[in-house]
C-alpha positions as CSV (number, residue, x, y, z in Angstrom):
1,X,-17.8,45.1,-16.7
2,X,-15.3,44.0,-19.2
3,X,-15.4,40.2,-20.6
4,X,-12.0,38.0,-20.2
5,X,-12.1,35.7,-22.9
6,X,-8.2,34.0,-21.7
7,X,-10.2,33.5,-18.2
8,X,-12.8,31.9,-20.3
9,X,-10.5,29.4,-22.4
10,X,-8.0,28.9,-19.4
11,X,-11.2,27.9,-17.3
12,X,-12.3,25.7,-20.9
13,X,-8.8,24.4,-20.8
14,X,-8.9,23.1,-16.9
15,X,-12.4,21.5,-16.7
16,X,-11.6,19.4,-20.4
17,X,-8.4,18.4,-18.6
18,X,-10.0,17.8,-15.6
19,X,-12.7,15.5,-17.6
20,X,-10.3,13.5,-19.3
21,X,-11.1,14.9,-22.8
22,X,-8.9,15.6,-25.6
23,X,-9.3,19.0,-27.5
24,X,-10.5,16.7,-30.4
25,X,-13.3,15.0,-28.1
26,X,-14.2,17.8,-26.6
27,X,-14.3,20.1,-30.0
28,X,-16.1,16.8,-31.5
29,X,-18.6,16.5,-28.8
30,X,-19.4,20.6,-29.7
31,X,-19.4,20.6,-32.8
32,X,-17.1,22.7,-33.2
33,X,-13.5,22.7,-35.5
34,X,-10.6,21.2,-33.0
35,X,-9.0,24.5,-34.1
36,X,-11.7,27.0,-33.2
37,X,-11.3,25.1,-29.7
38,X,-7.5,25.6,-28.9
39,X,-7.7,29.1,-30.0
40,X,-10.2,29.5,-27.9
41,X,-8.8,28.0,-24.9
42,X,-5.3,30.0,-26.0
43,X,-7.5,33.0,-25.4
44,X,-6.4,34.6,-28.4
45,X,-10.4,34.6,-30.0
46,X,-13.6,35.8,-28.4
47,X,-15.7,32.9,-28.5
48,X,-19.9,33.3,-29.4
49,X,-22.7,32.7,-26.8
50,X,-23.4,29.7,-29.1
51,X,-20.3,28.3,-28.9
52,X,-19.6,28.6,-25.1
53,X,-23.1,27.0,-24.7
54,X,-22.1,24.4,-26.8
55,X,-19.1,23.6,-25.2
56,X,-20.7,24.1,-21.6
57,X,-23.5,21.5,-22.8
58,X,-20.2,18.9,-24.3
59,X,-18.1,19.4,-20.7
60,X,-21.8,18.5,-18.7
61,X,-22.8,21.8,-17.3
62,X,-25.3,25.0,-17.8
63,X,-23.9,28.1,-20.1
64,X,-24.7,29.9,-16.5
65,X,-22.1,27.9,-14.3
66,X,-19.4,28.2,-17.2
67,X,-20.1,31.9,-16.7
68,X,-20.0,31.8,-12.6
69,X,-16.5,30.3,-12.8
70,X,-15.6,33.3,-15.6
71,X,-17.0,35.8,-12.9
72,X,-15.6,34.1,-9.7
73,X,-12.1,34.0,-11.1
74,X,-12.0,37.9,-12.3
75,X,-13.7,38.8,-9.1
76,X,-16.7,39.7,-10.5
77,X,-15.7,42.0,-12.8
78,X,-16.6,39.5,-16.4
């Protein structure tokens, strides 16, 4: 199985968007640098199991449905 961080950050990307949340709410709400959160959602880092938990936990959902959209959109293969 092989991991797609862009899926990750494009599916980061949508749901902020979709939440009404600037990068620098969003990265606030994380705690993480406003930085560290574009490049993740560029997809051009791989972001750590604490920091996708974090930002799951700012957008208002479990690490584990974050993940389910990563999966469902690579069709399975995460």
């Amino acid at each position: 199985m092989i991991y797609h961080h862009e899926v990750t950050g494009r599916i980061i990307r949508k749901l902020r968007i979709k939440k009404g949340l600037s990068q620098e709410v969003l990265s606030g709400l994380a705690g993480i640098s406003r930085s560290h959160l574009a490049m993740i959602e560029a997809g051009t880092i791989n972001a750590s199991v604490d920091t996708l938990w974090r930002i799951a936990e700012a957008l208002d959902m479990k690490l584990s449905e974050l993940i389910s959209m990563v999966e469902e959109d690579t069709g399975g293969s995460a």
